[in-house]
N, C-alpha and C positions, 0 to 999 in steps of 0.2 A: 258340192263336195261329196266325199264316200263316205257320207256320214253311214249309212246302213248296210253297209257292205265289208264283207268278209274275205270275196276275192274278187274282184272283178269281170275276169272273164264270165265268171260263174253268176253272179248275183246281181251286174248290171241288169236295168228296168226292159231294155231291148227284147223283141219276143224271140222265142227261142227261133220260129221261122227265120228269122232274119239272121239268128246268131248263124246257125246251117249254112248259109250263103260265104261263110267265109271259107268254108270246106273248098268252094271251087270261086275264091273272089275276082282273079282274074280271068275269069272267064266269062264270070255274071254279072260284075260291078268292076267291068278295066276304070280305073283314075287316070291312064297313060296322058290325057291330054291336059287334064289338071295339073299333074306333077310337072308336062314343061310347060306350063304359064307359070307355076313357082321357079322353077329352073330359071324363066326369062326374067323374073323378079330379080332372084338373087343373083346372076349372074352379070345385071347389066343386058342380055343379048340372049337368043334363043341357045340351047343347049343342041351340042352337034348329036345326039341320041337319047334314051329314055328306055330304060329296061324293067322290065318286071323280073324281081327274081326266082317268084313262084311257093314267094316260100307260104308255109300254114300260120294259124292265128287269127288275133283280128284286129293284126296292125296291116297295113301295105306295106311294102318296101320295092325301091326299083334301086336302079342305078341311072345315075346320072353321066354322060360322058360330055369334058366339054374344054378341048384346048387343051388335050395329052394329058387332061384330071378327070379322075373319076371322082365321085361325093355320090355317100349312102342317102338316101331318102326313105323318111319312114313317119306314116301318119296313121290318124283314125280313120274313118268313114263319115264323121261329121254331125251324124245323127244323135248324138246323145249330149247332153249338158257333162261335159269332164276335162277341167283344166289341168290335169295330174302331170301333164309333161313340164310344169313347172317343179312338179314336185321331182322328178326323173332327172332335170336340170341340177338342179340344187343337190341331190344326192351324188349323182356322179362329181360333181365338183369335190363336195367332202370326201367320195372315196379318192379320188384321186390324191388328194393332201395326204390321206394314209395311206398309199403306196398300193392301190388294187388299180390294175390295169382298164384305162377305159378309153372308148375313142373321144377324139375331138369333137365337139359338139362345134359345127359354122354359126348355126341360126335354128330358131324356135319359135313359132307364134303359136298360141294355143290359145286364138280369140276368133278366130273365125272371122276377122275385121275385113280381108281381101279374101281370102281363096276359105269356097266352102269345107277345106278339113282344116285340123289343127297339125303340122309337121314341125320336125324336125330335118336338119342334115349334117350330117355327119360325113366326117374324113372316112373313107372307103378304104377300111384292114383285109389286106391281100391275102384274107387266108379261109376258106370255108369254117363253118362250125364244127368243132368238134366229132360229134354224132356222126357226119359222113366220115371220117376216119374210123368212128367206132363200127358204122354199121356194114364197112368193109374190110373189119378185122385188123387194121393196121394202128389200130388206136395202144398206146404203153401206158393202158391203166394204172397202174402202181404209180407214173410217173405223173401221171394228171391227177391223182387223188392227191399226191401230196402236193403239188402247186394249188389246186383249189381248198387243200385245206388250210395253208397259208394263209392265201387269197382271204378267206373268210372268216378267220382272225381277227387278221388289220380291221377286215371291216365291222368286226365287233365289237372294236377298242372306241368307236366312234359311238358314243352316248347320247341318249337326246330324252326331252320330258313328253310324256304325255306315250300310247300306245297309240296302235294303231294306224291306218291312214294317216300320212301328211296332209295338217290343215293348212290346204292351198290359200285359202284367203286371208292366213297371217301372213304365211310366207309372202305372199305377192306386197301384204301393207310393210309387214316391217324385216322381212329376209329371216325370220325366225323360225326353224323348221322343228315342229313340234308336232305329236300324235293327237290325232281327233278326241280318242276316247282318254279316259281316267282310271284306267288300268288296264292290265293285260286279262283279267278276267271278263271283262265287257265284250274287249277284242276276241276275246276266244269265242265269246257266246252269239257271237253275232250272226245271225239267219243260222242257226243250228238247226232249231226247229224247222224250217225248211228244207234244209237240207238231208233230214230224217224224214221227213214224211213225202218227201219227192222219192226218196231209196224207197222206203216199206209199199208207196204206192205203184212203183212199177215193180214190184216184186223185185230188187234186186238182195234187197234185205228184208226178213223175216219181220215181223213183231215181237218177238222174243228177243233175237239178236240186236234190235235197236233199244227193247228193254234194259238190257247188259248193259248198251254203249254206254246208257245215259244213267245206270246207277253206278257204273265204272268213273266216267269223268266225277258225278258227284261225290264219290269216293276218296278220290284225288283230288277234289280242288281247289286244296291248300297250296300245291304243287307250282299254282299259275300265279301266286302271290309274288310280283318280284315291285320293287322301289324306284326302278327305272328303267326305260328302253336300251335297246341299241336299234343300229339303223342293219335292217336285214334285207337280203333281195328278194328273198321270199321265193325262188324259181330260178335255183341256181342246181341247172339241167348241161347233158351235152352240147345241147342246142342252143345255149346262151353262152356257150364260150366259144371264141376262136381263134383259129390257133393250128399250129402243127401237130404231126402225132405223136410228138412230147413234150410239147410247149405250150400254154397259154399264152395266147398276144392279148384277152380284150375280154372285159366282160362285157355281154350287151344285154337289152330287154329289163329294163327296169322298172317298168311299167308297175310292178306288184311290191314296188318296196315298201315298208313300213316301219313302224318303231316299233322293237318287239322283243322277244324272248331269244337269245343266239343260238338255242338249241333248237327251238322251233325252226330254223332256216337250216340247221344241221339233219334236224328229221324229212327236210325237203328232197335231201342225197338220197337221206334210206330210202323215201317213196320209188324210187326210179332203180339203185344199183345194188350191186353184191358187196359180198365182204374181198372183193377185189379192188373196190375202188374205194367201201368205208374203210375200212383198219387202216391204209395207208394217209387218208387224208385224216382221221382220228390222232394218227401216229404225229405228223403234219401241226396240225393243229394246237395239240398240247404241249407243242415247243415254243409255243408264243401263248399260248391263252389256258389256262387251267381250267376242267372240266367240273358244274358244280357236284358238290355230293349226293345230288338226288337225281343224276344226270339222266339214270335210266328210268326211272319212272316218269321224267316228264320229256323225254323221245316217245315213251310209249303215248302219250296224251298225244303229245302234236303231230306223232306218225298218225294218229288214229283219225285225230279231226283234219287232217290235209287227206288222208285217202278217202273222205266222207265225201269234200266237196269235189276231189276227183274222179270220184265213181259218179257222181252226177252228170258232171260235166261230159265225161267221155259216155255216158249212157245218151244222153240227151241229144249230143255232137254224131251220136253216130258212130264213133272212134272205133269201137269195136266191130265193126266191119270191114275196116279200111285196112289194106294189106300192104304188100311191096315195102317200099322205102319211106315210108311216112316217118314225118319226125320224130312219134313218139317210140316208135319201136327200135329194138334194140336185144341182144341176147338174152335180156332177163325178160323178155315176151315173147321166145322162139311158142312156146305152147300156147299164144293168144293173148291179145288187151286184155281179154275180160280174165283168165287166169289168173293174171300177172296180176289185176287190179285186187280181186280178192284175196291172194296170197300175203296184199302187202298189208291190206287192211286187218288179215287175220292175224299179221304180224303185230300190228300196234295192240290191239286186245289182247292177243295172250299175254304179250309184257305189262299190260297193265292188272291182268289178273295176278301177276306174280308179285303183287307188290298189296 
C-alpha cells in the first residue's frame, strides 16, 4: 500500500533512472504487444488495432480498435508492488453517484495474475484533453473554471474517515474506502523532509529559504487540524479533463486521489493557473460549497507543500528542458517550467507570511 507516500509519481521507491524512461515510454518500453493479448482476453478475439496515444506520465495508454469500438487502455508498467487502481475504481464509482463526470470503467485487474501490468479499460471519450484546446488558444477559460469548479464541490460533498491514501487492502476485504493515515497532519508531513533536502541539495532552494518553509508550516500548523476527509483528486490539471473548448465531458487520471483537505485539491488549480481560470471556478464553487474561514491561509500551506514536491519532480524528470507541446506547458510558462515553478512556490510563502 502508500503507506509512505505523499505523492506517488514523486515518492514511489522506483529509481529515478527508470522514472526518466517515461519521458520517451513508447519508444523505450512499447507494451503494444501486451496490450493486444489483454485486448484478445477481454474481447473474446484479437483486437482489429492497438494504438499508442503518446501521451506523458507513467501510466501507458493506447487505444484499442475492435468491431467499429474503440476502448481506452491504460496501465502501469508492472514493476512496483501498487494495487491503487482499486482504489481509482472505487472512487470514480462515488464520484459518479455525486454527479462528476467520469468514463466507464469495462474491466480492471490490478493483480498481475495473467498479463505482466495492472490495466484498466475504459469507454473511449471522443474528445482530446482539455490542454490541447488551451495550448491552442481556443480554450473559454472562464467557461471551464466554473464547470470544474462545480465539478469539485460535488466531489467534496463526498466524506470519508481516515486521510490520506486509500487503504487498498480494507477496501479490497470489506469495500470500505478509508484514508491510511490518522489525520491530515501526518498526510501533510509525509516525506517532507525529503523533499527539502532533494530542493536544497541540487541547489534549487537555498538553506535559508527551506529554513522559512519549515518555520512557516510550523507556524501554521494548527491550520491542517480538520475531523474528517473528503475524497479529493489531488491533480485536477487541463490535462485530466476532457472535453470541448467549453465543456467538460470526463474527469480522468485518478491515480492521486486521496482522503483529504478540499482546499488542498483547490490549491492544485492555483499550482498550474491564473486568476482567469481561479476566480471563475472560486465563483463556481461557492454556489454549492462555502469556503472555510481560514480559507487563505491554508491555500497558502497546500499551495506551498504541492509546489515542493513539484519542483522536485519536474527537477529530477528533466521537465524543465522539455519544450513544444508537452503537457505541462501552457500560457502561465510562456517565460519557462522553471519560472513558472518558482513564481508558484513563491506564491504559497508570501501568503503564508501574511498570516
Amino acid at each position: 500500500m502508500r503507506t509512505d507516500i505523499y505523492y506517488w509519481k514523486c515518492d514511489n521507491p522506483l529509481p529515478m533512472s527508470e522514472k526518466r524512461v517515461y519521458n520517451d515510454k513508447y519508444g523505450q518500453a512499447d507494451i503494444t504487444e501486451t496490450v493486444g493479448a489483454i485486448a484478445t482476453t477481454f474481447l473474446g478475439e484479437p483486437p482489429d488495432a492497438v494504438r499508442h496515444t503518446g501521451s506523458a506520465g507513467n501510466h501507458y495508454a493506447y487505444l484499442i480498435d475492435h468491431a467499429g469500438m474503440t476502448y481506452f487502455f491504460r496501465s502501469d508498467d508492472g514493476k512496483l508492488d501498487d494495487d491503487y487502481m482499486l482504489a481509482e475504481q472505487a472512487a470514480m464509482e462515488l464520484a459518479r453517484e455525486h454527479g462528476v463526470p467520469v468514463p466507464h470503467l469495462f474491466a480492471c485487474d490490478a493483480t498481475l495474475g495473467g498479463h505482466p501490468v495492472r490495466y484498466q479499460i475504459f469507454e473511449c471519450v471522443d474528445f482530446p484533453d482539455l490542454n490541447k484546446h488551451d495550448q491552442a488558444g481556443e480554450l473559454d477559460r472562464e467557461a471551464i473554471g466554473r464547470q470544474v469548479g462545480a465539478i469539485l464541490a460535488r466531489l467534496h460533498g463526498i466524506r470519508l474517515e481516515g486521510f490520506g491514501f486509500i487503504n487498498t487492502q480494507k477496501l479490497a476485504a470489506s469495500h470500505t474506502i478509508e484514508g491510511l493515515d490518522g489525520s491530515n497532519e501526518a498526510y501533510f508531513d509525509k516525506c517532507l523532509e525529503t523533499h527539502l533536502a532533494y530542493l536544497r541539495d541540487v541547489e534549487f532552494l537555498t538553506g535559508e529559504e527551506i529554513r522559512e518553509i519549515e518555520a512557516l508550516f510550523s507556524r501554521h500548523a494548527g491550520l491542517l487540524g480538520l475531523s474528517q476527509g473528503s475524497l479529493i483528486h489531488k491533480d485536477m490539471a487541463f490535462w485530466n479533463l476532457l472535453g470541448s473548448p467549453t465543456e467538460v465531458a470526463a474527469v480522468i487520471d485518478w491515480d492521486d486521489v486521496v482522503s483529504g483537505d478540499p482546499v488542498d485539491d483547490l490549491s492544485i488549480v492555483r499550482c498550474f493557473y491564473d486568476d482567469d481560470v481561479w476566480r471563475p471556478l472560486l465563483e463556481s464553487y461557492q454556489e454549492v460549497r462555502r469556503l472555510p474561514d481560514d480559507f487563505e491561509g491554508r491555500l497558502g500551506l497546500y499551495l506551498t507543500r504541492n509546489m515542493l514536491w513539484k519542483s522536485m519532480i519536474r527537477h529530477y524528470m528533466g521537465y524543465f528542458e522539455i519544450t513544444g507541446d508537452f503537457f505541462i506547458l501552457n500560457r502561465e510558462t510562456e517565460d519557462g517550467l522553471e519560472a513558472a515553478t518558482r513564481r508558484r512556490l513563491a506564491m504559497g510563502v508570501a501568503a503564508l507570511r501574511r498570516f
